[in-house]
DOSE-329113 format. One record per residue (C-alpha): residue number from 1; residue in three letters; chain; y, z, x. Coordinates in Angstrom, 1 decimal. Each point is the difference from the previous one (the first is absolute). Last residue first. Layout:
BEGIN
<atom NUM 'ALA' 'A' <Y Z X>> ...
END
This chain:
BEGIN
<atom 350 'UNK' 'A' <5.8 41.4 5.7>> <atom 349 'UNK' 'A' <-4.0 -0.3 0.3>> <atom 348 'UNK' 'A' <-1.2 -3.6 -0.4>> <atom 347 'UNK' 'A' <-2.1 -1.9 -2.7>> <atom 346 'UNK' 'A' <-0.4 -3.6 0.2>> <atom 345 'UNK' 'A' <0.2 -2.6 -3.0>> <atom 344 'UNK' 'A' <-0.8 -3.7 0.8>> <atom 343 'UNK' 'A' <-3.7 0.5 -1.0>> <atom 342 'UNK' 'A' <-2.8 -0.7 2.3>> <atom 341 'UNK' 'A' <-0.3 -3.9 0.5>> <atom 340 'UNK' 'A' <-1.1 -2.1 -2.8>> <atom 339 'UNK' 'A' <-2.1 -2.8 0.2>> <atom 338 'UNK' 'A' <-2.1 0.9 -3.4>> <atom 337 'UNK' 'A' <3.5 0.8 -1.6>> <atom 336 'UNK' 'A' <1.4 -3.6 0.7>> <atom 335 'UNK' 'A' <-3.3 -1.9 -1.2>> <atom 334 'UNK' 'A' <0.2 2.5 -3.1>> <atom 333 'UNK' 'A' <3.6 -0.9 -0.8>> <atom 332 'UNK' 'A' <-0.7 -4.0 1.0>> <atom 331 'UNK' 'A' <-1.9 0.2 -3.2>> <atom 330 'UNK' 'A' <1.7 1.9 -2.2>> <atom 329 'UNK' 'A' <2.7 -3.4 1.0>> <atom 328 'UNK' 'A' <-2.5 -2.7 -0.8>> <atom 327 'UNK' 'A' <-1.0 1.9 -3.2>> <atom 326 'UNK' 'A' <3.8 0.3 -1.0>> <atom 325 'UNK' 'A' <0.7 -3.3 0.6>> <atom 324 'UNK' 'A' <-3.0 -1.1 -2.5>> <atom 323 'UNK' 'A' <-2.9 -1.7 1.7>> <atom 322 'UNK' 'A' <0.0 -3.5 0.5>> <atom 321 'UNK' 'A' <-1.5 -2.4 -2.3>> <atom 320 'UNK' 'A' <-3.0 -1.9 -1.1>> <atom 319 'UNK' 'A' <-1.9 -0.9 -3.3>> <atom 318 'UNK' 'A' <-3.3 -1.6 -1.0>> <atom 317 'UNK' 'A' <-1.3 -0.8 -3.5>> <atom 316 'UNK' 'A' <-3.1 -1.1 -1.2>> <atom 315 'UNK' 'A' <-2.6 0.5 2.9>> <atom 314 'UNK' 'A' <-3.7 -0.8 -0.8>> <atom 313 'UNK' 'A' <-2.0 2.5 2.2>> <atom 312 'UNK' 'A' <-1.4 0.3 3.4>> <atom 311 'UNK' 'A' <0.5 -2.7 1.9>> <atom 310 'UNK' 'A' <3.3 -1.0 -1.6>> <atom 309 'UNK' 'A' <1.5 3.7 1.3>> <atom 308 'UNK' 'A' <-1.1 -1.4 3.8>> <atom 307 'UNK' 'A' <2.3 -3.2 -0.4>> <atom 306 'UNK' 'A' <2.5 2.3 -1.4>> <atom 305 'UNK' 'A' <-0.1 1.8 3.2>> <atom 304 'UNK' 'A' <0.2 -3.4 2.0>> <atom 303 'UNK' 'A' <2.6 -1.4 -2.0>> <atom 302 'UNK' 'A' <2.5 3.1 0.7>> <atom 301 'UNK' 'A' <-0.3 -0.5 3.6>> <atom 300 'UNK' 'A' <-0.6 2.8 2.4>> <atom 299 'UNK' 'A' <1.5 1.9 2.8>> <atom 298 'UNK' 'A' <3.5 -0.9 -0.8>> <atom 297 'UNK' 'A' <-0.5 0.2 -3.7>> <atom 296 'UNK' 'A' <-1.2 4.0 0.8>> <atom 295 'UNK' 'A' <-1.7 0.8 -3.4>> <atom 294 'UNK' 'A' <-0.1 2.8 -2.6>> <atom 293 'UNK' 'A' <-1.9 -0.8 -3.1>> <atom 292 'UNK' 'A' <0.0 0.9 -3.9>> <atom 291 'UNK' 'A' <-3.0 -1.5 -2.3>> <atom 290 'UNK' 'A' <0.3 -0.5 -3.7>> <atom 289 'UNK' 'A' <-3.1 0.1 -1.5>> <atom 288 'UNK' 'A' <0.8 2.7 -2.8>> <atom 287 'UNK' 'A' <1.6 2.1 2.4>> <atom 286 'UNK' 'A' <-0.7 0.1 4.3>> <atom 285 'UNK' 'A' <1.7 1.4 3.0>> <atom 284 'UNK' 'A' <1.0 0.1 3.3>> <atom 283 'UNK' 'A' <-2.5 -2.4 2.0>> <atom 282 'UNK' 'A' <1.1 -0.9 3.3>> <atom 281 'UNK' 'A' <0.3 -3.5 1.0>> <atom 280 'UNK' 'A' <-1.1 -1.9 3.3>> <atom 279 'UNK' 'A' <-3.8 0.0 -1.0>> <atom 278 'UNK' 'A' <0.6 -0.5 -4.1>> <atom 277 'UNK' 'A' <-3.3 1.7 -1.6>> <atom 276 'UNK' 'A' <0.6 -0.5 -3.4>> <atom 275 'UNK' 'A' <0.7 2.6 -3.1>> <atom 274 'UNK' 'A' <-2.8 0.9 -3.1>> <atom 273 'UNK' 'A' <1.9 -0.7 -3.1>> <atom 272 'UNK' 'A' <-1.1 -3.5 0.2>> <atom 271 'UNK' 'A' <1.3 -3.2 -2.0>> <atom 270 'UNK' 'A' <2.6 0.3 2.9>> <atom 269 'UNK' 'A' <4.0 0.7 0.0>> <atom 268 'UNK' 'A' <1.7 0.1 3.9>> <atom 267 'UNK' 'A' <2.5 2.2 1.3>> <atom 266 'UNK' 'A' <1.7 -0.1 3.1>> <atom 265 'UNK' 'A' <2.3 2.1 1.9>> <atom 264 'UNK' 'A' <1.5 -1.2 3.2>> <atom 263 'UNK' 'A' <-0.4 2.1 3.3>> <atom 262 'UNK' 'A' <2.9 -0.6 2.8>> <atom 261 'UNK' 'A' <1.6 3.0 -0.2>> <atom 260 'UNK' 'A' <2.6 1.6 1.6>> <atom 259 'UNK' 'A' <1.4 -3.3 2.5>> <atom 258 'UNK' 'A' <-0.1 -2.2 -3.3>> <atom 257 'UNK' 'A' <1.0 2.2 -2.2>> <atom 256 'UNK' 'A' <3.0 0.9 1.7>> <atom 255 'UNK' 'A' <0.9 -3.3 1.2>> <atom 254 'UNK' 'A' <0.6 -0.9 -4.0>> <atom 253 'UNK' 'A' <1.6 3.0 0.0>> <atom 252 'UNK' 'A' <2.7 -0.7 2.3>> <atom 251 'UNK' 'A' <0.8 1.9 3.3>> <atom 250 'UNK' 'A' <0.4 3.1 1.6>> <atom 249 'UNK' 'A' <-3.3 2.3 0.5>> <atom 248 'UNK' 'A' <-0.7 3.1 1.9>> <atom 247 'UNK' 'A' <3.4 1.2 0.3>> <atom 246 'UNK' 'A' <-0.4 4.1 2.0>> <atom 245 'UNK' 'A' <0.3 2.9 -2.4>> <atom 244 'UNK' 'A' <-3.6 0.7 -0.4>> <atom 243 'UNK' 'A' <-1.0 -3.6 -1.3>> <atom 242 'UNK' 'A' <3.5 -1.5 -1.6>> <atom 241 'UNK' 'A' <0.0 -3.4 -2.1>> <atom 240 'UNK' 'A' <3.1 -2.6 -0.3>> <atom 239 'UNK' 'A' <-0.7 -2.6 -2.1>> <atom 238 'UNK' 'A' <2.0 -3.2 -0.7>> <atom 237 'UNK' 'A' <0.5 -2.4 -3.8>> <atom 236 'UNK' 'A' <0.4 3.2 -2.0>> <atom 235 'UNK' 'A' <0.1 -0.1 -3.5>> <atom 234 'UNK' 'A' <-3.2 -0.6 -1.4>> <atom 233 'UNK' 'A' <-2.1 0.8 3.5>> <atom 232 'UNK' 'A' <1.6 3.6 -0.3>> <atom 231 'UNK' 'A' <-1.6 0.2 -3.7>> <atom 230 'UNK' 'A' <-3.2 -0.5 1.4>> <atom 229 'UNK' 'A' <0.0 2.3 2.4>> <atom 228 'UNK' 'A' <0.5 2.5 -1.9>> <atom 227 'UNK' 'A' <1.0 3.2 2.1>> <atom 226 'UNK' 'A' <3.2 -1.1 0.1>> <atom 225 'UNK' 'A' <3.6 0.3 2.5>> <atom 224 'UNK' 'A' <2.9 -3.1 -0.7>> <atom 223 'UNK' 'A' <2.5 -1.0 2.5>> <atom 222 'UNK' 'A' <2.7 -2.6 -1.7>> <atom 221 'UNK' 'A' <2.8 -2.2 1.4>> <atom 220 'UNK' 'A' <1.9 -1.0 -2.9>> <atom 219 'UNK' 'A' <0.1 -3.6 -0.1>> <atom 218 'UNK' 'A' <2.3 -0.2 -3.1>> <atom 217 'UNK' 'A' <-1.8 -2.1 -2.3>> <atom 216 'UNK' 'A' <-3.6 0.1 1.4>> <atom 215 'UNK' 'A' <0.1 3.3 1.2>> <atom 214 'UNK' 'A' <1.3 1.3 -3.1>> <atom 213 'UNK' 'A' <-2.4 -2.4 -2.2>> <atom 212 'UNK' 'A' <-2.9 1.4 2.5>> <atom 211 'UNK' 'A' <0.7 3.6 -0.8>> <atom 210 'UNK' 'A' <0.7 -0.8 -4.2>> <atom 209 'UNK' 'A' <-3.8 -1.6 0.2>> <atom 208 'UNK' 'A' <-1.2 3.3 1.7>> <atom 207 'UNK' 'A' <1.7 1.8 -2.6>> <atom 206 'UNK' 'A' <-1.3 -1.6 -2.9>> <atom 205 'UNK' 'A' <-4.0 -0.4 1.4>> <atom 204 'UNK' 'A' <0.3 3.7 0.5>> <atom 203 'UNK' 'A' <1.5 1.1 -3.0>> <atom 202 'UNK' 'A' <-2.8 -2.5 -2.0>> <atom 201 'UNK' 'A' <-3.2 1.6 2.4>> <atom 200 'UNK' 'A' <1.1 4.0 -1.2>> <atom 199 'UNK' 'A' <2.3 1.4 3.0>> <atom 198 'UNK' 'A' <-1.2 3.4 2.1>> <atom 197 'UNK' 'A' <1.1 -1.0 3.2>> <atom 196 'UNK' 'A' <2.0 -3.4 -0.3>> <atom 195 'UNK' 'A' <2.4 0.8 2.5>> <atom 194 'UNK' 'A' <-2.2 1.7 2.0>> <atom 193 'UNK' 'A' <3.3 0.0 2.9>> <atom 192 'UNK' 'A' <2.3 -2.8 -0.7>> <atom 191 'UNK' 'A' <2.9 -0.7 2.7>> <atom 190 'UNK' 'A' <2.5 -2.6 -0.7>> <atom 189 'UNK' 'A' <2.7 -1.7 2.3>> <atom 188 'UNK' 'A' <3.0 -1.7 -0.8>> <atom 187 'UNK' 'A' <1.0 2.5 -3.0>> <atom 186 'UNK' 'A' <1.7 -2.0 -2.8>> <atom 185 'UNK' 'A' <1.3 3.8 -0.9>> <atom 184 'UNK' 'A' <-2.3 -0.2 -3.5>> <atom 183 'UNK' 'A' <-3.4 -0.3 1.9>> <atom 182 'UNK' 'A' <-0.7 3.8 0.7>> <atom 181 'UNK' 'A' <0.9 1.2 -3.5>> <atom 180 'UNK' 'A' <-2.0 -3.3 -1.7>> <atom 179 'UNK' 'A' <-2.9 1.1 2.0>> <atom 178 'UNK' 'A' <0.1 3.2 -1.1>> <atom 177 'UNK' 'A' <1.0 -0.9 -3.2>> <atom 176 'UNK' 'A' <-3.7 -1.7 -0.7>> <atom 175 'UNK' 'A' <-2.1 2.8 2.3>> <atom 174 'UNK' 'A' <1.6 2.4 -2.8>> <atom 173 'UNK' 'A' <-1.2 -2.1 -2.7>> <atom 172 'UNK' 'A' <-3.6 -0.5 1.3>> <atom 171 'UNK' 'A' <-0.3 3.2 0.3>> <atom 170 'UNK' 'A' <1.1 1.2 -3.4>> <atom 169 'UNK' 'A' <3.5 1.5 -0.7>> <atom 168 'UNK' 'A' <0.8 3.5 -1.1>> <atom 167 'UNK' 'A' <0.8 1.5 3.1>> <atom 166 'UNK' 'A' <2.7 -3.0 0.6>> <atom 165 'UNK' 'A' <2.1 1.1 -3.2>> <atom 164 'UNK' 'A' <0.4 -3.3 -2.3>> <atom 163 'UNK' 'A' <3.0 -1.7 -0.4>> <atom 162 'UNK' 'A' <-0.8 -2.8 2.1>> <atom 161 'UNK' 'A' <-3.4 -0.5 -1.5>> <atom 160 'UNK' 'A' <-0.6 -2.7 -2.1>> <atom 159 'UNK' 'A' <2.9 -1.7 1.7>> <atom 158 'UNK' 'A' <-2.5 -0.3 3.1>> <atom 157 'UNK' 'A' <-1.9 -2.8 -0.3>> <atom 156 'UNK' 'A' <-0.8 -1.1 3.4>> <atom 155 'UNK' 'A' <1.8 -3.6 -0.2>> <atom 154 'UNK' 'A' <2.7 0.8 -2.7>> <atom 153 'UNK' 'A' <1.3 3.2 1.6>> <atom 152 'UNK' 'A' <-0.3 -1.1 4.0>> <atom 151 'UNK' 'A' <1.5 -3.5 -1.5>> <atom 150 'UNK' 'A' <3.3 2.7 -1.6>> <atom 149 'UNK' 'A' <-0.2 2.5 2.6>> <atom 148 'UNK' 'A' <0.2 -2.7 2.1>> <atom 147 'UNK' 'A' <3.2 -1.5 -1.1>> <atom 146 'UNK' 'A' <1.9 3.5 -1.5>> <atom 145 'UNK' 'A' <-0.5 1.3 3.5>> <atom 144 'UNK' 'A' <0.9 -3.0 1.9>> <atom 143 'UNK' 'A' <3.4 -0.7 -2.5>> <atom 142 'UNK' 'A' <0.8 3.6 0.7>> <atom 141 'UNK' 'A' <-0.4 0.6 3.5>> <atom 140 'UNK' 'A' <-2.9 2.0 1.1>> <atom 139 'UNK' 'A' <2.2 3.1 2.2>> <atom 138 'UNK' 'A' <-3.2 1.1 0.9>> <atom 137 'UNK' 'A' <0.2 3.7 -1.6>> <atom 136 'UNK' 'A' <2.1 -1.4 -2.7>> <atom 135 'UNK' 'A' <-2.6 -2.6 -0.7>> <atom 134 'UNK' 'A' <-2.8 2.5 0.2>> <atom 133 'UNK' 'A' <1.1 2.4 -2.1>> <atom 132 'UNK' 'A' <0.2 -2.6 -2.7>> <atom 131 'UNK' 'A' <-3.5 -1.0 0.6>> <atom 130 'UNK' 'A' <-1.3 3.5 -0.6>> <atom 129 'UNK' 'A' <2.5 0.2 -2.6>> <atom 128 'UNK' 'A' <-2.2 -2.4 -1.6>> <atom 127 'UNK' 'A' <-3.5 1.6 0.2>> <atom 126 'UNK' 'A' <1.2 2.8 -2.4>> <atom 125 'UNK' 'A' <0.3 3.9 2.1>> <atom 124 'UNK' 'A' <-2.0 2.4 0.6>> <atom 123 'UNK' 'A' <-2.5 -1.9 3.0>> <atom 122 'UNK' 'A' <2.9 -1.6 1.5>> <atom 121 'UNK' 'A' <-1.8 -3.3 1.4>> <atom 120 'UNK' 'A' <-0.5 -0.3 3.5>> <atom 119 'UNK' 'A' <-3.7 -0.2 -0.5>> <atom 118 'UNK' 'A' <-2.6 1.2 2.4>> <atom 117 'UNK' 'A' <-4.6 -0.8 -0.3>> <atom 116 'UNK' 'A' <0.6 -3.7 0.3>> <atom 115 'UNK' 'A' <3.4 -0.3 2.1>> <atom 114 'UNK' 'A' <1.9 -2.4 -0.5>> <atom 113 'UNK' 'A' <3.3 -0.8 2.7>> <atom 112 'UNK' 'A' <3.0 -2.4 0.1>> <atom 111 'UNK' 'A' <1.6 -1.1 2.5>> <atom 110 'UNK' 'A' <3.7 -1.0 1.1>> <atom 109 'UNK' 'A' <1.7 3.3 -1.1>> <atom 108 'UNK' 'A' <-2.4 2.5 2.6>> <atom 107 'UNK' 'A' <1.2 -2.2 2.6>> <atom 106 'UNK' 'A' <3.6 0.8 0.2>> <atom 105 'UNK' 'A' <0.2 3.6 -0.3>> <atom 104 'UNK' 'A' <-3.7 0.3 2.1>> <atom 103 'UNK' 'A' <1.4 -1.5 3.6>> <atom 102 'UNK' 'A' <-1.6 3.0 1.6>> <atom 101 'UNK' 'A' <-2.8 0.1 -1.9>> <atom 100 'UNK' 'A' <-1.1 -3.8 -0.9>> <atom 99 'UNK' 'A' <1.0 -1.2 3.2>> <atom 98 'UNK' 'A' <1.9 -3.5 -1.5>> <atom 97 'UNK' 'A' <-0.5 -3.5 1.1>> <atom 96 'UNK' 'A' <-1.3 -0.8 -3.4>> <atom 95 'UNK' 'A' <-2.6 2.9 0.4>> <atom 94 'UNK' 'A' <-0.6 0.7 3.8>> <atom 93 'UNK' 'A' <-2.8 2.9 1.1>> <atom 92 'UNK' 'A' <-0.4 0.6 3.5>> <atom 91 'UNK' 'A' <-2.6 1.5 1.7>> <atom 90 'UNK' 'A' <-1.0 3.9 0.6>> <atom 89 'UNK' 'A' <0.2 3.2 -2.6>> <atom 88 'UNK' 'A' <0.9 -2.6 -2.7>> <atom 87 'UNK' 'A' <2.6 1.6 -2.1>> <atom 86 'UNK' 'A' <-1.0 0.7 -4.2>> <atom 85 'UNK' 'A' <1.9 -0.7 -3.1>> <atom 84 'UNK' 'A' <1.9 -3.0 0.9>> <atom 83 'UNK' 'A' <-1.8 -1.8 -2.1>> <atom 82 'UNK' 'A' <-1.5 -2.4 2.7>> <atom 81 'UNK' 'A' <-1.1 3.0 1.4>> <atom 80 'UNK' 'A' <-1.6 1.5 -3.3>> <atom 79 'UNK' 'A' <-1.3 -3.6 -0.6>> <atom 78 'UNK' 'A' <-2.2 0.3 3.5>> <atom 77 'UNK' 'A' <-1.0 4.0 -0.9>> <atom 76 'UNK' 'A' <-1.4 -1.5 -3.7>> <atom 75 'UNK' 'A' <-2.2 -2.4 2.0>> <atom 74 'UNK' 'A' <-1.7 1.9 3.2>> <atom 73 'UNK' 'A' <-3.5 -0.4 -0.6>> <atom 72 'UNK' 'A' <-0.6 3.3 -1.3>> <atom 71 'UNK' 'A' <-1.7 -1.1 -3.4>> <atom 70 'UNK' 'A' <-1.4 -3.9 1.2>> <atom 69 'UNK' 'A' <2.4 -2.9 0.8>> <atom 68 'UNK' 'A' <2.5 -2.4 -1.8>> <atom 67 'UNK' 'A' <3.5 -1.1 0.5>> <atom 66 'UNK' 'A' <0.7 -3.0 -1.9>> <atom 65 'UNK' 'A' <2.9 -2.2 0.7>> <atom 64 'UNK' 'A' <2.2 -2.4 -1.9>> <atom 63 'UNK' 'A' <2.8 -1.8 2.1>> <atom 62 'UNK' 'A' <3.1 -1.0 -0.3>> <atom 61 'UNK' 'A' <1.3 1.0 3.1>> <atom 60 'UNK' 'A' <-2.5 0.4 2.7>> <atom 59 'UNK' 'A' <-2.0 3.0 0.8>> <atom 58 'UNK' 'A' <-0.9 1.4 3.1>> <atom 57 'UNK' 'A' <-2.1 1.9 1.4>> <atom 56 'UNK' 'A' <-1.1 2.3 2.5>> <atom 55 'UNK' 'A' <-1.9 3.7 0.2>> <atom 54 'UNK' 'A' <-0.9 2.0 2.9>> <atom 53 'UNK' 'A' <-1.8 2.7 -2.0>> <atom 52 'UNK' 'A' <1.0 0.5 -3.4>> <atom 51 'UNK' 'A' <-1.6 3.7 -1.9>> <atom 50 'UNK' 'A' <-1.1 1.7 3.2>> <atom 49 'UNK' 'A' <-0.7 3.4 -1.7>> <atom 48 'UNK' 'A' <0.1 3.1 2.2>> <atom 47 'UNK' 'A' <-0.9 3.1 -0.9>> <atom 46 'UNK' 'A' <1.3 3.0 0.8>> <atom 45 'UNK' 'A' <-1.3 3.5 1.4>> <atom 44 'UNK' 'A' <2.2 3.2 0.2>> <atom 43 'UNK' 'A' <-0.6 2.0 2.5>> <atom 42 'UNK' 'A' <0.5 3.6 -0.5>> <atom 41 'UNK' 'A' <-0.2 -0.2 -4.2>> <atom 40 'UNK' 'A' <-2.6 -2.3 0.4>> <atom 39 'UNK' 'A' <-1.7 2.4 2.0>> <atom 38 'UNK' 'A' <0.6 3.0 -2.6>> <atom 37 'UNK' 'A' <-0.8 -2.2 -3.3>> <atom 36 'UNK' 'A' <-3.3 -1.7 2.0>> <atom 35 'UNK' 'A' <-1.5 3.3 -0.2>> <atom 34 'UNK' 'A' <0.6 0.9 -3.6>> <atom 33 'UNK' 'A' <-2.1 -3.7 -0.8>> <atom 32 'UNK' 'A' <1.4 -3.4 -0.5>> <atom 31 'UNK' 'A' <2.9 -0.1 1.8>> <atom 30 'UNK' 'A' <3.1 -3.1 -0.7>> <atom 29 'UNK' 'A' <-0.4 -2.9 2.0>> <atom 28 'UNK' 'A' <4.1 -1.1 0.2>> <atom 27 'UNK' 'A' <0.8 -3.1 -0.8>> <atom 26 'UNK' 'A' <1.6 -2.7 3.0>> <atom 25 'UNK' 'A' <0.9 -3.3 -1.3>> <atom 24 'UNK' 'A' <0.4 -2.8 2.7>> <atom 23 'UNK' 'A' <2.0 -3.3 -0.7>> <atom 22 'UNK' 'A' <-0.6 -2.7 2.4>> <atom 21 'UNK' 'A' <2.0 -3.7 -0.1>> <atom 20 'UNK' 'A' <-0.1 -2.2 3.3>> <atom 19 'UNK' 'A' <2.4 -2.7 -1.6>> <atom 18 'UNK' 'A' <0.5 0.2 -3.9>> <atom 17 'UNK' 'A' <2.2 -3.0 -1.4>> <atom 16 'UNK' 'A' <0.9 -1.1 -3.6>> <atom 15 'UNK' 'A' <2.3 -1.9 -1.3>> <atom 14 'UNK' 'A' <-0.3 -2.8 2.9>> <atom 13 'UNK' 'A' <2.0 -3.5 -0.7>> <atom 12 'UNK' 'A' <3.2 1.0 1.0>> <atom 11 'UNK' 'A' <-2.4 0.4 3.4>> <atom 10 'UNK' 'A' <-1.0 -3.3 0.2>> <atom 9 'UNK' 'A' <-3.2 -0.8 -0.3>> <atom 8 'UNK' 'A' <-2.7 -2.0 2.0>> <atom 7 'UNK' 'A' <1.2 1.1 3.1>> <atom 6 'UNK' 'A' <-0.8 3.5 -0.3>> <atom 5 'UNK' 'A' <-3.9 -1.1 0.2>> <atom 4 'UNK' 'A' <-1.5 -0.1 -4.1>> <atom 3 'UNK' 'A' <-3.2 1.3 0.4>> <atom 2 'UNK' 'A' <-3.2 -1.7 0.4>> <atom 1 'UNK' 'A' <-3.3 1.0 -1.4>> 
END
């Protein structure tokens, strides 16, 4: 996989760049018998966590990105330094050629950040003051404000909530004026954390739709965290995966699939409940005689194994495809944890 040499883009171009990028947490092991109370009380032990180790990349105006990786990988600590929320303890961390922190009175108004399991909203109060605090807050001007609020309104259906107190909305509805709350400052740069997390399929499909409209329309550079795979592969056209901190994979998903798994699934219908013997293919399971398979196409040919199937039994209906994105990815999980080195966290006396 190459990546894109300093060359290749100009640096008006770059929204986002982390160079060298480590953050460390340190926690403090806490006793677990009367023994442990008195020594810890002498010498304190801590923990620490290497959440991003050595980190680059950038991102290029305009772009979508999905930033995917296992529990622990190092996801919601990368948007909290893009957010200006956290400091990197080495590296450098550039945001349209802002420091998040120090330069944080000017940055903070050209983004906008969602995050899943947060809301911004005043919890007491009507959605809509929510939004008018924020354009005093921001100095929105009036013909923006009264603009997006306006397509923001109309596009994720709010008006059937504006007046409603934020405690007493569902889910769905608060992730729905989230987004509208982060997007209504035309921000440059957007930062989604679980967006989506705990959306029915038709809120999902609607806001990932209104995403790519925004992106498409505006170019509003966008970094997106999931755990679903295959919503990421909807809306995202580049992939950004973390393994312990460290960028494991940075590329497309189409070269995803290929370098994480090059099995096809394949599923035949027989006269015969009873499955072939495929050499090349591994049998995964059987219903009514319908016949599911796992095969390398790069090892052998699809003819051949239905070649064998004919032998057999009197095939009526064959089908082949790759395995969903979120297969391919649980996957690549398993590989990664099964070459794992002893875990990134290291206890040390203070």
């Amino acid at each position: 996989m190459r990546k894109p040499a300093p060359s290749d883009t100009s640096h008006s171009d770059i929204v986002v760049e982390l160079s060298g990028v480590s953050k460390v947490y340190r926690q403090r092991l806490r006793a677990a018998g009367v023994r442990e109370v008195v020594s810890h009380l002498l010498r304190p032990r801590t923990r620490e966590i290497h959440a991003l180790k050595n980190v680059d990349l950038t991102v290029r105006r305009g772009e979508i990105v999905a930033y995917a990786g296992p529990n622990g990988a190092g996801k919601s600590t990368t948007v909290k330094l893009l957010s200006s929320l956290l400091a990197p303890d080495a590296g450098r961390v550039r945001c349209l050629g802002l420091d998040p922190v120090r330069d944080r009175s000017r940055y903070v108004g050209r983004i906008g950040v969602v995050f899943g399991q947060r809301t911004e909203l005043w919890w007491d109060h009507p959605v809509e003051a929510s939004f008018a605090w924020k354009k005093t807050i921001w100095g929105v001007p009036d013909e923006t404000y009264v603009r997006n609020l306006g397509a923001l309104g109309e596009l994720l259906g709010l008006g059937e909530f504006m007046q409603t107190t934020t405690r007493e909305l569902s889910l769905g509805q608060r992730m729905r004026a989230d987004l509208a709350l982060a997007l209504l400052h035309d921000p440059e740069l957007v930062l989604l954390d679980e967006p989506t997390l705990g959306l029915d399929v038709l809120a999902r499909r609607r806001m990932l739709g209104f995403l790519r409209e925004q992106n498409a329309e505006r170019g509003t550079t966008i970094i997106v965290t999931s755990h679903d795979m295959a919503e990421l592969e909807q809306l995202a056209g580049r992939i950004v995966m973390l393994h312990r901190g460290e960028v494991a994979f940075d590329g497309d998903f189409a070269t995803l699939r290929r370098d994480a798994m090059r099995e096809r699934l394949l599923e035949i219908e027989t006269d015969d409940d009873r499955p072939p013997q495929l050499a090349g293919a591994r049998h995964r399971s059987s219903e009514s005689g319908r016949h599911a398979y796992a095969y390398d196409g790069s090892r052998v040919a699809l003819a051949d194994l239905l070649a064998q199937a004919s032998e057999q039994a009197r095939v009526l209906d064959v089908e082949t495809h790759r395995p969903p994105i979120d297969e391919v990815v649980a996957d690549l999980y398993e590989r990664w944890q099964g070459h794992a080195e002893p875990g990134s966290a290291s206890a040390t006396d203070s």
